[in-house]
C-alpha positions in Angstrom: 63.3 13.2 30.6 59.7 13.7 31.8 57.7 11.0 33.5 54.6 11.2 31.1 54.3 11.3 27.6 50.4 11.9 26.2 50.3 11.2 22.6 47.3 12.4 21.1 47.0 11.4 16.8 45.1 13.5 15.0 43.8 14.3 12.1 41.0 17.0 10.6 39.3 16.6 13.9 40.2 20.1 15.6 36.9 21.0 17.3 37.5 17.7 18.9 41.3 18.2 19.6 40.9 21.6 21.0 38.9 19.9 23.9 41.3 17.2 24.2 44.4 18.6 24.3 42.7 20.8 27.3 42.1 17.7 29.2 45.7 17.3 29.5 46.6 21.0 30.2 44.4 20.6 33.6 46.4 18.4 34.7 49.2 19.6 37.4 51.5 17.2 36.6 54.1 19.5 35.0 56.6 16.7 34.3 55.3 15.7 31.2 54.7 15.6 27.8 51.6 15.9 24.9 52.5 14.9 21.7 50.2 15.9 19.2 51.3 13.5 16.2 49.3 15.5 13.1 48.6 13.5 10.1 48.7 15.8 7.4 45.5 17.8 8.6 44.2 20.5 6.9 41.6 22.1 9.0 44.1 24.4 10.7 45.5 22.2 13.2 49.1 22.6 13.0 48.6 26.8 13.2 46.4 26.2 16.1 49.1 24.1 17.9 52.4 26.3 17.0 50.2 28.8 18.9 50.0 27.4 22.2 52.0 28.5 24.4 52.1 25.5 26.9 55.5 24.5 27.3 54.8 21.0 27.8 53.4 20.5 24.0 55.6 18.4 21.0 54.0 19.0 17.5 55.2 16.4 15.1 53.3 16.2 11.5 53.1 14.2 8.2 52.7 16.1 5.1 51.4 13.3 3.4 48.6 11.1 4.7 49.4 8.0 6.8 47.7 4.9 8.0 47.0 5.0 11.3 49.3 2.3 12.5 52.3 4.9 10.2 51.3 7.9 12.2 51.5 6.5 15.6 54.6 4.5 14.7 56.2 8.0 14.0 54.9 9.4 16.7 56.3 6.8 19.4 59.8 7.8 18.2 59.4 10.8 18.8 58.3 10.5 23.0 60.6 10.5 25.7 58.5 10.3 28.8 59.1 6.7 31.2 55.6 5.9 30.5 53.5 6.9 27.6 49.4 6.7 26.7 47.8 7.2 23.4 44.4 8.6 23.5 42.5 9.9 20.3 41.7 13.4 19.5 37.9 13.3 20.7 38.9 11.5 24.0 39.7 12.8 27.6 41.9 12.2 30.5 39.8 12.2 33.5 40.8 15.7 35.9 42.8 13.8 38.3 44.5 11.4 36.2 47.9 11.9 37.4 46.9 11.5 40.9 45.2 8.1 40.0 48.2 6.9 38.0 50.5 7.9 40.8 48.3 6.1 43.6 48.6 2.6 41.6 52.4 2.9 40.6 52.9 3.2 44.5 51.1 -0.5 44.9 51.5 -2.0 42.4 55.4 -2.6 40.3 53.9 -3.3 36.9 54.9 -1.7 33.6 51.0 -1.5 32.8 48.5 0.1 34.4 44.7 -0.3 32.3 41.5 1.0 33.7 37.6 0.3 32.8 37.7 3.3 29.9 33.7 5.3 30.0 32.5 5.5 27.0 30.8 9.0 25.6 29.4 9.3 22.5 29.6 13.2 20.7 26.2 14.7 19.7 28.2 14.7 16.6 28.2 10.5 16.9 26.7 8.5 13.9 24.2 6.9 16.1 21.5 10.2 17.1 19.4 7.5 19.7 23.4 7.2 21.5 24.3 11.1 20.9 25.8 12.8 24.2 25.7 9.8 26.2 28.2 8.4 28.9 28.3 5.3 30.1 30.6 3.9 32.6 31.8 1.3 35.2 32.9 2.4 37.8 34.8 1.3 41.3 37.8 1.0 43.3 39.4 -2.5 43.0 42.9 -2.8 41.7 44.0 -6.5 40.6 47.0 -8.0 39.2 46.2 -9.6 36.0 48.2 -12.5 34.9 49.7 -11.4 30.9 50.3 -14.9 29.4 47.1 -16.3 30.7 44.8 -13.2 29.4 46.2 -13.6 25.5 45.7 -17.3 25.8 41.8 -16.6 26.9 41.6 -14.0 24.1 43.1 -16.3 21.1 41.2 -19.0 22.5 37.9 -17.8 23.7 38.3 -14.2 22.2 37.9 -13.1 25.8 38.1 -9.0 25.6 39.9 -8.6 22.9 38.8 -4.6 22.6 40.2 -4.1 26.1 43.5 -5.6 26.0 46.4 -3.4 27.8 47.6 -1.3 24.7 49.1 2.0 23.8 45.6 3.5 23.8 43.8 4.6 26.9 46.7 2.5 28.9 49.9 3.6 30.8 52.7 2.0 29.7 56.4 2.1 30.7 58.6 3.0 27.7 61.3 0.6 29.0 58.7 -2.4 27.8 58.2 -1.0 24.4 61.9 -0.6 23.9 62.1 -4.6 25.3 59.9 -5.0 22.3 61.3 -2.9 20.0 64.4 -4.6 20.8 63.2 -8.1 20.5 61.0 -7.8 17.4 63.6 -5.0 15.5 60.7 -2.9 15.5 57.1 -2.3 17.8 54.9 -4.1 15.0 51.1 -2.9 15.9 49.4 -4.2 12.7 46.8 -2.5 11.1 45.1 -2.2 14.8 47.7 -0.2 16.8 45.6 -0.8 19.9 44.7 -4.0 19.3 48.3 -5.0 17.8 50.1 -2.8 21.1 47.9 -5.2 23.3 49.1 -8.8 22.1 52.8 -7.0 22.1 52.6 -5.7 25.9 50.8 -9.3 27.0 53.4 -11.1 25.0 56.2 -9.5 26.1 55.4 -8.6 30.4 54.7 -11.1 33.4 51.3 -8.9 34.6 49.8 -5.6 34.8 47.2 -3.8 37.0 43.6 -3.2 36.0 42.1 -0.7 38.2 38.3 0.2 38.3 38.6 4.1 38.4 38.6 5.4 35.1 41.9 7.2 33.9 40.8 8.7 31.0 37.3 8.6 28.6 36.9 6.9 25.2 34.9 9.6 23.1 33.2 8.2 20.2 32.9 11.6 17.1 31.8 11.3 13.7 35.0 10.9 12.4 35.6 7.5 15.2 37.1 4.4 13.3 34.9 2.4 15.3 31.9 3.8 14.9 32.5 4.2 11.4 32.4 0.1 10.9 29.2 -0.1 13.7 27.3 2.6 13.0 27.4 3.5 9.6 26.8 1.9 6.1 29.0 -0.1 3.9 29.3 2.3 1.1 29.2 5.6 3.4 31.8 8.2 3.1 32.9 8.3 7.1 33.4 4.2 6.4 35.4 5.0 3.2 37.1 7.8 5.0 38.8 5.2 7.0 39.4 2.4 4.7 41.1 4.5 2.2 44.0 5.1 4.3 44.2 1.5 5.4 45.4 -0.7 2.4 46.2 -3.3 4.3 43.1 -4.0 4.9 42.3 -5.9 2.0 45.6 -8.2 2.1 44.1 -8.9 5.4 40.6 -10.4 4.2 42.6 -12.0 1.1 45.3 -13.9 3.8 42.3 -15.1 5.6 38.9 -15.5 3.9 36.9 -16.0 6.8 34.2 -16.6 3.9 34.3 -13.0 3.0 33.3 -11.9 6.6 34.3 -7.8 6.4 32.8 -7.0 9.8 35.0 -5.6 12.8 35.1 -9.1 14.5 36.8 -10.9 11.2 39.0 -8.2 11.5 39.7 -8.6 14.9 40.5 -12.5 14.3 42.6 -11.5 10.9 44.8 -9.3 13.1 45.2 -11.5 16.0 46.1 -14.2 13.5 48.3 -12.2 12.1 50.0 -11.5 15.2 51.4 -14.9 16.0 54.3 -14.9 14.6 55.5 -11.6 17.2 54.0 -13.8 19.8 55.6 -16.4 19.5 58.7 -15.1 19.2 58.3 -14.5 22.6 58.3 -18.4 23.4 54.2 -18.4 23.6 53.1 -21.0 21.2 49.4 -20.0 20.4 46.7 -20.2 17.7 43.2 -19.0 17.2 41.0 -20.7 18.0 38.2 -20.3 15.3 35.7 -22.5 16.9 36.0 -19.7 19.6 35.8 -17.1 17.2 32.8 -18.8 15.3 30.8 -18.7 19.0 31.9 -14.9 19.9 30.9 -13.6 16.4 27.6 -15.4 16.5 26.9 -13.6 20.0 27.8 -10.2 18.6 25.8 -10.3 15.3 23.3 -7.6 16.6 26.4 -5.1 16.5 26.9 -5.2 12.4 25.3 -2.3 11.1 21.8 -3.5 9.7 22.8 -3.2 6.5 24.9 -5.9 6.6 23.5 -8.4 8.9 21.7 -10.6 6.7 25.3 -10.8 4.9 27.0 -11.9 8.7 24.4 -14.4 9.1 24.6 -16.5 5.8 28.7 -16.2 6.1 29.0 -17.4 9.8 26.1 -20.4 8.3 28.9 -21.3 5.8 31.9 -20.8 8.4 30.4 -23.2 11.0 29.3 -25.5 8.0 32.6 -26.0 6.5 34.2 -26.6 9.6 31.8 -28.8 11.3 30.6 -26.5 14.3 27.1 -28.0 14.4 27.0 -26.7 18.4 27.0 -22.9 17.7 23.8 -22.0 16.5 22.9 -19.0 14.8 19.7 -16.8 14.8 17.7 -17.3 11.7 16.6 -13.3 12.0 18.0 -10.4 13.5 16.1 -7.4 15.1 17.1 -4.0 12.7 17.5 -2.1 15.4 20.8 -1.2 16.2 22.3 -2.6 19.5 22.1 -0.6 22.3 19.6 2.1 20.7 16.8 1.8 23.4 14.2 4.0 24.9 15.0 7.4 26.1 16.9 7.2 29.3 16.8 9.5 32.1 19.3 11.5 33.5 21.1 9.0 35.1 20.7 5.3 35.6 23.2 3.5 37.6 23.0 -0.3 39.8 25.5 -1.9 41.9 28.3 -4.0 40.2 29.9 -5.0 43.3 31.7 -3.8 46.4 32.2 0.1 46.1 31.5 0.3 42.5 28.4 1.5 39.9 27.5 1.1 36.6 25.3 3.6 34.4 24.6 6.2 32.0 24.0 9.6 31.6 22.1 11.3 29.4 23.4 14.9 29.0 20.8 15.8 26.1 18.9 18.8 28.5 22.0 19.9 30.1 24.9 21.8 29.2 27.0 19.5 28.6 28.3 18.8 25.1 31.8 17.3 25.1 34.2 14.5 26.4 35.2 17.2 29.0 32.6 18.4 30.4 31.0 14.3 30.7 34.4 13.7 32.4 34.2 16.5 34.7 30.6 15.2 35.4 31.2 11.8 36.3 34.8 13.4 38.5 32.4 15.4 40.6 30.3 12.1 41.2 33.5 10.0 42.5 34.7 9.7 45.8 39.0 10.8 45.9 41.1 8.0 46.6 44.1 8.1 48.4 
């Protein structure tokens, strides 16, 4: 039984993969496993991977396409490792990621371990002003984060709710996923598997550790669900891409109206709603708390892809109408420029966000670098090693 199991999902992405899968085969650790969970790709992917000759790899595939919560359901039953990550096809596991993970299992007896995830963005990403861009936070603190009082700040005050300790870009024991598993009859990640693994791991453990050193990098590609709902149109065909696999998506909005709202934060409040009933199972009685979604949706309106912010607007008017919320106020116009598309940076620009840590970005557009990697590698080489 190995120690490690790195599932990596995929699917038509294998430029991206190629680069992945050679994040993990850096590592030393040899007591592990990479799962590459194929689903149904046909861009060459599953000849590529019969033909490496690293022992450590496990290729499992669909024929047919899945959803994305189907494929990485099937591909959790097929690990074996005592704790487990998720990471997508265009991401990275930092170069010393095993000797990180093995430095906080020895302080810290949690069967979670998260980390503040970087965030690079492929020249290939939807966004050109945000193309081959890192941006991090970085430092050394390690805290232990109570579970049960971080889902009750997200369901009430939607407090992180992309950055809850999940599957994806996580370590996680196995042992909690089979307490789950066994609990629930099943490891029920909803349409979200990241956001649905969250509730289930916060739900169902006392703490975990959240750690300032990056473990791994979140790379955003052209084929990125997220990006897909931020950063392109309504009708485009990366959006539809996505969708068309996800028919659950629809029952979703129809279970909860919401007014109509489609953007990525109704979603996240349709899937945290819908994840009550798991919670609670657990003996947490919760509820959302939609005043709190009202004001956190109101505050993120600039993210909706211009194309649909004039739609956001009048629906949150008639949300916080209906139900009274005369205190959250809403901007009458919104800027069409995309959030976070800004001037040109420079190279680098980083401040202080507290003891021993820095926040920045780099912009790798007049240097070599032009992958998840190689930005990985970069901000490595900047890092002091902890031990």
């Amino acid at each position: 039984m190995p120690k490690y199991s790195i599932v990596v999902p995929t699917r038509n992405r294998i430029e991206t993969l190629k680069i992945c899968l050679e994040s993990i085969f850096v590592q030393p650790e040899r007591d592990m496993e990479i799962v590459v969970a194929d689903n149904a790709s046909a861009d060459g992917t599953e000849s590529y991977v019969k033909s490496l000759t690293d022992s450590r790899v496990v290729y499992t595939r669909s024929d047919e396409p899945l959803s994305m919560r189907g494929n990485w359901t099937r591909a959790l039953q097929r690990i074996s490792g005592d704790w487990l990550i998720f990471i997508g096809d265009d991401d990275a596991l930092m170069p010393d990621f095993t000797a990180l993970a093995e430095l906080v299992m020895r302080k810290a007896d949690v069967p979670i371990i998260a980390w503040n995830r970087p965030i690079y963005r492929w020249p290939s990403f939807a966004g050109e002003h945000e193309r081959n861009r890192l941006k991090f936070r970085v430092g050394t603190t390690l805290k232990l984060v109570d579970s049960k009082a971080a889902l009750k700040a997200m369901y009430q005050k939607f407090i992180k709710p992309f950055d809850m300790p999940s599957v994806y870009h996580n370590l996680v024991q196995r042992s909690l996923v089979q307490k789950i598993t066994e609990a629930l009859n099943g490891y029920p990640m909803s349409i979200s598997p990241d956001m649905g693994s969250g509730i289930l791991n916060l739900a169902y453990s006392d703490r975990f550790a959240q750690f300032d050193r990056p473990l791994s990098v979140m790379g955003y590609s052209d084929g990125s669900a997220g990006s897909a709902f931020k950063y392109t149109a309504p009708d485009s065909q990366q959006r539809n891409a996505f969708t068309s696999l996800e028919p659950e998506i629809d029952e979703l909005i129809q279970r909860y109206p919401l007014q109509g709202l489609q953007s990525v934060e109704a979603m996240v409040f349709r899937i945290l709603k819908d994840m009550i009933r798991f919670v609670r199972q657990a003996g947490i009685e919760i509820d959302c708390d939609l005043h709190g979604f009202a004001d956190w949706h109101v505050r993120r309106i600039g993210f909706a892809h211009p194309d649909e912010r004039a739609d956001v607007v009048a629906k949150l008017h008639a949300l916080c109408t209906e139900n009274g919320f005369s205190d959250i106020v809403i901007p009458s116009e919104i800027t069409n420029e995309p959030v976070g598309f800004g001037q040109q940076m420079p190279f680098i620009v980083a401040d202080k966000a507290g003891t021993g840590g820095f926040q920045g970005q780099i912009d790798f557009s007049h240097t070599p670098v032009a992958d998840v990697l190689g930005a990985a590698r970069v901000l490595k080489g900047m890092l002091p090693d902890l031990k």
